[in-house]
C-alpha positions in Angstrom: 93.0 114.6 129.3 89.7 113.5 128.1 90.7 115.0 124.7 93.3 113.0 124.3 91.6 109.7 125.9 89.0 110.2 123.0 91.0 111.3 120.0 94.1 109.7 120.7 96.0 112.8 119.9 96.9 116.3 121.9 95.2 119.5 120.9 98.3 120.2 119.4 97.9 117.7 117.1 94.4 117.4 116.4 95.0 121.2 114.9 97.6 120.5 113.1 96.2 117.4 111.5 93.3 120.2 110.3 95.3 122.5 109.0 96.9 119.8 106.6 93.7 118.9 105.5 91.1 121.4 105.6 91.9 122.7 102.3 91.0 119.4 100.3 88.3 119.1 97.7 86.8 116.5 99.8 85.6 118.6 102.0 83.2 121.2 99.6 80.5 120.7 98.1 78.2 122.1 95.2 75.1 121.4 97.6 73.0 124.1 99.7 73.6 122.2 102.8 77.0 122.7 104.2 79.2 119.6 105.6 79.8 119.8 109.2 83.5 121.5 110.3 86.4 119.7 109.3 87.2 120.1 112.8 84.0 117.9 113.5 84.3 115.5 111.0 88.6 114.9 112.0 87.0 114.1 115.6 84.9 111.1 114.3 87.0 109.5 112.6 90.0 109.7 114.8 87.9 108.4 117.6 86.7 105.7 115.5 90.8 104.9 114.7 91.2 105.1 117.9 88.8 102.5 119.1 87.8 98.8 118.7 85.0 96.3 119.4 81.9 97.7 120.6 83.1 101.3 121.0 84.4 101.5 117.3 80.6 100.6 116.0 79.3 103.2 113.9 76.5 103.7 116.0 78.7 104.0 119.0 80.4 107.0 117.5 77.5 108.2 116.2 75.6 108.2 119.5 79.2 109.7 121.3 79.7 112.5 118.8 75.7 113.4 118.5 75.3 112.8 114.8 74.1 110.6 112.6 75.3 106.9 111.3 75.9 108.5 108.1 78.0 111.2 109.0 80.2 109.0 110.9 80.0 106.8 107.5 81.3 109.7 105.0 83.5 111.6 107.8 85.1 108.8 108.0 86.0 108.6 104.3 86.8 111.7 103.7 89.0 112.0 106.1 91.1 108.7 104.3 90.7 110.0 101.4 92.3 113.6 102.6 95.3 112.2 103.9 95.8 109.8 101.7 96.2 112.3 99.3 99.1 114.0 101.4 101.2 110.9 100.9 103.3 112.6 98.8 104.4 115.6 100.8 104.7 114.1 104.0 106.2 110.4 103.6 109.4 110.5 102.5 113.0 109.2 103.6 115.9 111.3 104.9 118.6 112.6 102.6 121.8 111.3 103.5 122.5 114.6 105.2 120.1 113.9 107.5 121.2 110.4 108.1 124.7 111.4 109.1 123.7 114.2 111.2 121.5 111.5 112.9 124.1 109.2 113.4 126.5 111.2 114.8 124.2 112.2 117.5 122.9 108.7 118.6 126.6 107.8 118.3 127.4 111.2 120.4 124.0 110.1 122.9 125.1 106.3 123.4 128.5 105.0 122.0 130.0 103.9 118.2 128.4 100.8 118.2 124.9 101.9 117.9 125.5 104.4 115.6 123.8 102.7 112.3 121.0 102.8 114.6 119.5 106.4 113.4 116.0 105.0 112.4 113.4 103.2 114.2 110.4 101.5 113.0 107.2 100.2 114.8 103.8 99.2 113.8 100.8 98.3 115.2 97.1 96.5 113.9 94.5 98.8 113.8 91.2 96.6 113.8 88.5 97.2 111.1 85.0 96.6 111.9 84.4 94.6 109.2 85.7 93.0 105.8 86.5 95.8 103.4 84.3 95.6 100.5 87.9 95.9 97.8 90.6 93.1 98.2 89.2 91.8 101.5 91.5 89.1 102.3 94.3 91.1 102.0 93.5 92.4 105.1 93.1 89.6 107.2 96.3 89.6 110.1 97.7 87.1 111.8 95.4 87.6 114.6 92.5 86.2 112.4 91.1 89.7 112.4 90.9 92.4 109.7 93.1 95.2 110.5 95.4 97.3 108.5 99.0 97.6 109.7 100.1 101.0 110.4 104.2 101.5 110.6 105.7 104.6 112.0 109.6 105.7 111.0 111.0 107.3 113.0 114.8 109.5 113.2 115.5 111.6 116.2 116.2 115.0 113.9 113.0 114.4 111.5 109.4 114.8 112.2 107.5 111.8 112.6 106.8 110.2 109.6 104.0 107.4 108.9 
């Protein structure tokens, strides 16, 4: 429970989410001092996703994860930059296959009428700490905050897509 309080994800998830990134460049280095487990450094940053104001300071996470300002800094954006660099593989929209299968079972699950209605999309502000140092304003949200926007697709026979 706390696990998931913390992370915002199940176990489940959180493992999977390393197994689809552990492998990236980002995560080696050419130095004698090792980088902390992937595992380690996936837990930072989702708890700093995962969390706003005061609890999503840098030092905050620092001081909750027992490391230094730094490491929160870099885990962080290494983690970004790993999954942004799975864009590719994992975003995509369903074939038309999929689509029909899909609407044939919401139109089997409800009734004919909502049967175009195979796909749903939400989205939600995830609040930044501060101004981004590249292109700033473009992510200042109608809330007068700067956030980025996160949208989630989703179709009742596909995984979860974001």
């Amino acid at each position: 429970k706390q696990f998931r309080r913390n992370l915002r994800v199940a176990p489940s998830t959180f493992d999977a989410l390393v197994e689809r990134i552990e492998g990236h460049s980002i995560f080696e280095n050419q130095s004698n001092s090792q980088q902390f487990p992937v595992e380690i450094q996936l837990a930072i940053a989702l708890y700093r996703f995962g969390h706003d104001g005061n609890a999503a300071l840098v030092e905050a996470v620092a001081q909750w994860a027992g490391v230094s300002v730094g490491l929160v800094v870099k885990s962080t954006r290494r983690v970004i930059i790993a999954f942004l660099a799975l864009h590719d593989t994992v975003v995509r929209w369903p074939s038309e296959d999929e689509k029909e299968e899909a609407r044939e079972w919401v139109e089997n699950q409800s009734c004919a009428a909502w049967r175009a209605g195979f796909c749903m999309v939400d989205g939600t502000l995830v609040p930044l700490f501060e101004k981004p140092g590249h292109h700033g304003e473009a992510y200042f949200d109608r809330k007068s905050n700067y956030s980025m926007n996160i949208q989630v697709s989703y179709s009742c026979f596909l995984p979860c897509s974001n």
